[in-house]
C-alpha positions as CSV (number, residue, x, y, z in Angstrom):
1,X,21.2,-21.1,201.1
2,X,23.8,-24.4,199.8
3,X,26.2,-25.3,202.3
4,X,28.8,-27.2,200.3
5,X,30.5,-29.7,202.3
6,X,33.6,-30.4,201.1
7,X,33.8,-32.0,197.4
8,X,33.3,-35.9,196.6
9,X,35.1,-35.9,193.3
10,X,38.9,-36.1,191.9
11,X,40.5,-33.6,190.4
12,X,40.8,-33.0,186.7
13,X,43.3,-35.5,185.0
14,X,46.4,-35.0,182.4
15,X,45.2,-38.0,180.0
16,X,42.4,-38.8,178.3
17,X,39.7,-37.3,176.1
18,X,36.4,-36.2,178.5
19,X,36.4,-37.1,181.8
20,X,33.1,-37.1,183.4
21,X,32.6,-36.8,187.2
22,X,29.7,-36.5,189.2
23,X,29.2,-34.7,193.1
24,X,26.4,-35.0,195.5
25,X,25.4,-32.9,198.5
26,X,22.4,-31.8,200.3
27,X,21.7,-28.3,201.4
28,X,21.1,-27.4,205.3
29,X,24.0,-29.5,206.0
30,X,21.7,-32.8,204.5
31,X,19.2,-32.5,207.8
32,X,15.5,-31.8,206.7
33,X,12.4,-32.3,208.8
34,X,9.6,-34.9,208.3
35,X,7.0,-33.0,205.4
36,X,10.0,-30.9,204.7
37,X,11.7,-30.2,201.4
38,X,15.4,-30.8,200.8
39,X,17.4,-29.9,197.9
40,X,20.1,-32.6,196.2
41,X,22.7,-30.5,194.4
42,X,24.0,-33.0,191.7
43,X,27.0,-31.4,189.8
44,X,28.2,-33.3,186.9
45,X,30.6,-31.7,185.2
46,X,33.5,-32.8,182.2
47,X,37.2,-32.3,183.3
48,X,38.8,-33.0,180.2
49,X,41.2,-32.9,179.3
50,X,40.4,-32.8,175.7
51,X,36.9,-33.2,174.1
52,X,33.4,-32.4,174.3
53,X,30.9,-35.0,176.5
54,X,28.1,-35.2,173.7
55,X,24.7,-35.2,174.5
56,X,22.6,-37.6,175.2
57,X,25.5,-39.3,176.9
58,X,25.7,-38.9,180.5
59,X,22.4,-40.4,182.5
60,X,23.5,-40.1,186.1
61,X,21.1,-42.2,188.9
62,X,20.5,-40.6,191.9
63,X,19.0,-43.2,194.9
64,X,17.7,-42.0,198.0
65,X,17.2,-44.2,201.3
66,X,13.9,-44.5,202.3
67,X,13.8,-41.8,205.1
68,X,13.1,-39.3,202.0
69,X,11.6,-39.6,198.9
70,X,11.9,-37.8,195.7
71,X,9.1,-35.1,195.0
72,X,6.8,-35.9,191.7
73,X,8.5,-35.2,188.6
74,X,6.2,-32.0,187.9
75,X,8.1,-30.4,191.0
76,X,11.8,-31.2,189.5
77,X,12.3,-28.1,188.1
78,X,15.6,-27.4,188.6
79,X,17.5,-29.3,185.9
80,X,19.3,-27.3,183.4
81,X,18.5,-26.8,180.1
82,X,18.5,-29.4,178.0
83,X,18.0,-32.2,180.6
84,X,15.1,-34.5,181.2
85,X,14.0,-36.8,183.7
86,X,14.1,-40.2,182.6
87,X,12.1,-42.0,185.5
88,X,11.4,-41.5,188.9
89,X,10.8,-43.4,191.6
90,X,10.4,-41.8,194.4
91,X,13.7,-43.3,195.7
92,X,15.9,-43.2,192.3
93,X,15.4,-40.6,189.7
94,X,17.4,-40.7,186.6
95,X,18.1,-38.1,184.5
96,X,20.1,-37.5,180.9
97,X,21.7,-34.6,179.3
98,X,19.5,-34.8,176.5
99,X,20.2,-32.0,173.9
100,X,23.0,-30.5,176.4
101,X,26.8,-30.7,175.4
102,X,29.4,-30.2,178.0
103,X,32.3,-28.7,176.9
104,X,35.8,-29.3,178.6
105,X,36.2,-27.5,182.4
106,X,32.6,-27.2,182.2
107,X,30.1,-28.2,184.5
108,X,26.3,-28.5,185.3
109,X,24.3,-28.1,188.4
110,X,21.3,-30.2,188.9
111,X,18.7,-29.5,192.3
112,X,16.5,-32.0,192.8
113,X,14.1,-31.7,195.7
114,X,13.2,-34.6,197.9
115,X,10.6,-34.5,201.0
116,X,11.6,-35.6,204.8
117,X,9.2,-38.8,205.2
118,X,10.5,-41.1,208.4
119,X,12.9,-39.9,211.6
120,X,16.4,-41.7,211.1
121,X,19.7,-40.7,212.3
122,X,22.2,-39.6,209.0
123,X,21.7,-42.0,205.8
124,X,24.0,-42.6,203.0
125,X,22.2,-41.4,199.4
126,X,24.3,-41.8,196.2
127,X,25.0,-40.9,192.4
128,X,26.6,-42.8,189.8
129,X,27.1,-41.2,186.0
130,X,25.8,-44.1,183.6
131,X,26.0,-43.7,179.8
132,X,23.7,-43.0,177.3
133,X,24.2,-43.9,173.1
134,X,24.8,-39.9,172.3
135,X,21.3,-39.7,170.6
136,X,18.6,-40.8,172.2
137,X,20.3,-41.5,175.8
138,X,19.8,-45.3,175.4
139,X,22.3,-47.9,177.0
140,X,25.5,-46.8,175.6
141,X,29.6,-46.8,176.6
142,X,31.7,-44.9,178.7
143,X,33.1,-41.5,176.9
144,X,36.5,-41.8,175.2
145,X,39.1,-41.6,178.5
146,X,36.6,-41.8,181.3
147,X,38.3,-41.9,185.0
148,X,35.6,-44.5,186.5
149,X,36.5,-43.5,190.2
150,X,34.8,-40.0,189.3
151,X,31.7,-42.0,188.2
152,X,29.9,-42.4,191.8
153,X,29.9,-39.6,195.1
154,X,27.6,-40.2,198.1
155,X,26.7,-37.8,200.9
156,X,24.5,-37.9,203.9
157,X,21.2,-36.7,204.4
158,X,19.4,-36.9,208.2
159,X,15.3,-36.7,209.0
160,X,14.5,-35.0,212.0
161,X,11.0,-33.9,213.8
162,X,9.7,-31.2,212.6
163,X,9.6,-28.3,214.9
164,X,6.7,-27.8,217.4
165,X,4.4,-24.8,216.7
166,X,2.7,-24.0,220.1
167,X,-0.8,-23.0,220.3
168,X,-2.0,-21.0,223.4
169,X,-4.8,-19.3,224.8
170,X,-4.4,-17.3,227.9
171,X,-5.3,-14.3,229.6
172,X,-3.9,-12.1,232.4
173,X,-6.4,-10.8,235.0
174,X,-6.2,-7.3,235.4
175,X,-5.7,-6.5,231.5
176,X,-9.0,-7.6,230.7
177,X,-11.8,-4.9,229.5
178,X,-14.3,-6.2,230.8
179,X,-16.1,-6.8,227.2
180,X,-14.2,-9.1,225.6
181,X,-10.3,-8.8,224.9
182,X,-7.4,-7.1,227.0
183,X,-6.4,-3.9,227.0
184,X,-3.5,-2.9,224.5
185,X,-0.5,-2.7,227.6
186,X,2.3,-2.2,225.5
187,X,0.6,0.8,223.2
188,X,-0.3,2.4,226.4
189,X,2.8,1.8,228.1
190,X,4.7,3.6,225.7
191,X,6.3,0.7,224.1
192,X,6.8,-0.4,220.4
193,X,4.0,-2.8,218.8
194,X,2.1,-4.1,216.5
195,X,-1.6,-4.3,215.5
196,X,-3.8,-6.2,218.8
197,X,-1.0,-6.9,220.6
198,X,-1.3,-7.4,224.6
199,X,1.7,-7.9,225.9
200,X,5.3,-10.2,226.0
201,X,5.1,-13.7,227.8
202,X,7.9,-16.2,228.4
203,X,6.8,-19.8,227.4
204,X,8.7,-22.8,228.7
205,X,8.6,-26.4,228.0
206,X,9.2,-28.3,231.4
207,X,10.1,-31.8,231.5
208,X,7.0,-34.8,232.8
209,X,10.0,-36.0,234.6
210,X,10.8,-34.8,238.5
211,X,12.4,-32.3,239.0
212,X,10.5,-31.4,236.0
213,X,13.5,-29.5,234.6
214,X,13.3,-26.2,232.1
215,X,13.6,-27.6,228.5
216,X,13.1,-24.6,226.3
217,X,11.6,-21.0,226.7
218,X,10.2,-18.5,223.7
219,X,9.3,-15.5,224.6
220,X,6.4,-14.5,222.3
221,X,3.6,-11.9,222.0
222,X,0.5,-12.2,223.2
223,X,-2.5,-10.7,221.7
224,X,-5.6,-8.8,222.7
225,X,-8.1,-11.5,222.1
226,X,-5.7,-14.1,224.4
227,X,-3.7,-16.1,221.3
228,X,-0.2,-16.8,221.4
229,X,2.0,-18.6,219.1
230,X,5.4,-20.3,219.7
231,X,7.8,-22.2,218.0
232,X,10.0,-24.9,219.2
233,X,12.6,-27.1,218.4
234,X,11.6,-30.6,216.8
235,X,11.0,-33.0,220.0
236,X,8.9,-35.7,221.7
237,X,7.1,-37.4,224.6
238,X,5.2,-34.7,226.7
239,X,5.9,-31.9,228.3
240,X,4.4,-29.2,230.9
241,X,3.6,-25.8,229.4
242,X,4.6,-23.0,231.8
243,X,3.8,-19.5,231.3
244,X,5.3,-16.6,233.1
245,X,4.7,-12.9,232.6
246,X,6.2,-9.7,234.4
247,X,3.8,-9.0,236.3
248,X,1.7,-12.3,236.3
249,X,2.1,-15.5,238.7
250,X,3.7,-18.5,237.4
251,X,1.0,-20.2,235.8
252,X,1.8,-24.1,234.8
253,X,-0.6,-26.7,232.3
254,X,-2.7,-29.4,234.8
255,X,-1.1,-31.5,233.1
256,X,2.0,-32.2,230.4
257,X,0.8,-32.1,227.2
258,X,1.7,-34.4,224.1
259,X,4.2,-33.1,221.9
260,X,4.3,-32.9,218.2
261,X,3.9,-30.8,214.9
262,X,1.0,-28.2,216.1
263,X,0.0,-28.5,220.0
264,X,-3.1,-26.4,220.9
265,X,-3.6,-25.5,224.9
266,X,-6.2,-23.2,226.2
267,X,-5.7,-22.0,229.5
268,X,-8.6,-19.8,229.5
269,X,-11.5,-22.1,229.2
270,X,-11.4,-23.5,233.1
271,X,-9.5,-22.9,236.2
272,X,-8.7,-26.8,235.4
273,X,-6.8,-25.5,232.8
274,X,-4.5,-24.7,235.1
275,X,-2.0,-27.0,237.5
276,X,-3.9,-26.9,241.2
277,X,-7.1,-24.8,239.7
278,X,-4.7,-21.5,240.3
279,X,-6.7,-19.1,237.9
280,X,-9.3,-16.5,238.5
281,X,-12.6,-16.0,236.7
282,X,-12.9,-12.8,234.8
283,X,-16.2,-13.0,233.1
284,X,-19.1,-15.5,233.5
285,X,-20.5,-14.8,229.7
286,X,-18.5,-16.2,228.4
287,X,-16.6,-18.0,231.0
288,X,-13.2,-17.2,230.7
289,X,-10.3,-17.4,233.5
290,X,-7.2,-15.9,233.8
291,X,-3.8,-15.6,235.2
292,X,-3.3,-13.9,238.9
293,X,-1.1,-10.5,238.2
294,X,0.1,-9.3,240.8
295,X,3.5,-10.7,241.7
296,X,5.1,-7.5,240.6
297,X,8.9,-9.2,242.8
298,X,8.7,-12.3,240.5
299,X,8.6,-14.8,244.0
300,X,5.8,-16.9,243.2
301,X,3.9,-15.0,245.9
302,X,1.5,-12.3,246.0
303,X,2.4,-10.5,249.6
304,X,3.1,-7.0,251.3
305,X,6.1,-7.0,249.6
306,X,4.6,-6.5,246.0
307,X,1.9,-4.1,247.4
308,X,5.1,-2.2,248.7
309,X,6.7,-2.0,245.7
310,X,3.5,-1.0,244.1
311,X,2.5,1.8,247.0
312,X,6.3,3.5,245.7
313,X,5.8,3.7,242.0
314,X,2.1,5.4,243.3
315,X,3.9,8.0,245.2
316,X,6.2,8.6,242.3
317,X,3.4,8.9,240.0
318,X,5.4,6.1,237.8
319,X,4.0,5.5,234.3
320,X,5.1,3.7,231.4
321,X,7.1,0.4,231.0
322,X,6.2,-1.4,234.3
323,X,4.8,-4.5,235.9
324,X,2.7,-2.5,239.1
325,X,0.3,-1.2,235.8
326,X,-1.6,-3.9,237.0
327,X,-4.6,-2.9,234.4
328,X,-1.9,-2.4,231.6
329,X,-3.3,1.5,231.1
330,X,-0.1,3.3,231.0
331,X,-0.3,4.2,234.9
332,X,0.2,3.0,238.2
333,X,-2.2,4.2,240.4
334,X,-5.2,3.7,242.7
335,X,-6.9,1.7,240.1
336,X,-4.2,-1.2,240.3
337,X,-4.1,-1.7,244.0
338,X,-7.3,-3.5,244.3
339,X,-6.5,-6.0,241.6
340,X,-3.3,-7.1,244.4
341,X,-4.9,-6.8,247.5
342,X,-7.5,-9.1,246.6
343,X,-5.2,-11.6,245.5
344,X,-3.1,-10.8,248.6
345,X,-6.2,-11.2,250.8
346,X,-7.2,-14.2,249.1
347,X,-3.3,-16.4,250.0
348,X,-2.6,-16.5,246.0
349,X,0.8,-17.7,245.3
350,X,2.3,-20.2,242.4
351,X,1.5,-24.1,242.5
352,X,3.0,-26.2,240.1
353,X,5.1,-29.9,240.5
């Protein structure tokens, strides 16, 4: 969708013949990311008052700064009829209104498309209406009462990173089958899905930085074979990749990992993975570890007071929706106990910076 920002031209004049005028501005509010496409909306239009701009008589320049450059002339398709591109660049393309008349109060929209190439903060790109000869659009003159301060227009148009699409591989301990995937939690918990899904996990982006600060959180799905994708903002530098789940300990990267346009982590394929070793070997062929589940209270601690909690929604024969289903089959019951007293026996409890 265009978002016009205001107009870059004067008004239609009392005197004259043809008056041509040209406007410039990009869509998305002129930001686009590095290897992204961004369209430049020329209008050049004739607002008169009198006569007919000919054709073959207006070739308008467009010049880009170097942050972006002009896609191949094959991918220009969106000139109006009876326009052609003259050359092209990569930083100026010209164009001419070749076998295309404009008539008075008319007007012609141009999209040219031009690719993100370096970071910079908002740059300046321009167009400026020069003439052609009326037949062939050679060097020519100015149309009969031409207003030259409608001749030229600029706008802005900003690079930014693109955004970071997050990789992960991670499992949760007591939803595994013991084969080699995890149980399908939210179909059995009564909740709408999709096709292999797992489960819901929060993913944050931590700062490398004490206090290591929360940067950004997706919450995302996370399927039966342990895949998870997310999507962040555009940003730099490194960052620690924190995973949280409703019923799974805090679980935090060893280490922060380098930003940038795809980021790949796999939690699963060492307890290394994980910050302080704190992940638990579900199966030895082949060797994959997990997340503790478990902390049912969300206090970074597996105690009496999540096997509390847990010995309730027993007694109450709880099903459904709820993080004590420890092994994600619809149920709590005496088959998810064991999966927290272990982990209770064994002092496990969130370590990260």
């Amino acid at each position: 969708m265009l978002l016009c920002i205001g107009t870059l031209f004067i008004a239609s004049k009392s005197f004259g013949q043809a008056n041509p005028f040209i406007n410039v501005l990009p869509s998305n509010s002129g930001i686009v990311s590095v290897g992204d496409t961004i369209d430049i909306v020329v209008t050049i239009g004739n607002t008169g008052p009198i006569s007919t701009i000919a054709q073959a008589k207006l070739r308008p320049i467009i010049q880009v700064p170097p942050s972006v450059t002009f896609l191949p002339t094959a991918s220009q398709v969106g000139l109006p009829a009876g326009w052609t591109i003259l050359s092209n660049s990569g930083s100026q393309l010209r164009i001419c209104n070749s076998t295309d008349p404009i008539p008075v109060s008319t007007s012609r929209i141009i999209v040219l498309k031009a690719q993100g190439v370096t970071v910079t903060g908002p740059q300046t790109f321009s167009g400026n209406i020069n003439f052609g000869n009326g037949s062939t659009c050679a060097a020519g003159t100015s149309v009969a009462g031409d207003l030259t301060t409608d001749n030229s227009a600029t706008s802005t148009v900003q690079v930014v990173s693109p955004a970071v699409t997050l990789n992960l591989n991670v499992f949760i301990q007591g939803y595994w089958d013991g084969v080699g995937a995890m149980t399908a939690v939210l179909a059995n918990q009564g909740e709408p899905t999709t096709t292999n899904a797992c489960d819901s996990i929060d993913v944050e982006l931590h700062s490398d930085v004490a206090p290591y600060g929360l940067d950004y959180s997706v919450r995302t799905v996370l399927q039966q074979n342990g895949t998870a994708i997310c999507t962040f903002p555009p940003l730099t530098g490194s960052k620690y990749i924190v995973v949280k789940h409703r019923s799974a300990l805090q679980t935090w990267s060893a280490n922060p990992v380098a930003m940038g346009t795809n980021v790949n982590y796999n939690f699963s394929t060492a307890a290394t993975q994980a910050y302080g070793d704190n992940q638990i070997q579900i199966s030895t062929t082949p060797s994959i570890w997990a997340l503790y589940n478990g902390d049912v209270i969300i206090d970074e601690n597996m105690d009496l007071l999540d096997l509390g909690a847990m010995e309730t929604e027993i007694s109450n024969f709880t099903s459904g929706y709820v993080p004590t289903d420890l092994n994600g089959d619809g149920n709590v019951d005496l088959l998810d106990s064991p999966i927290l007293e272990s982990n209770i026996s064994s002092f496990i409890y969130s370590v990260h910076p």
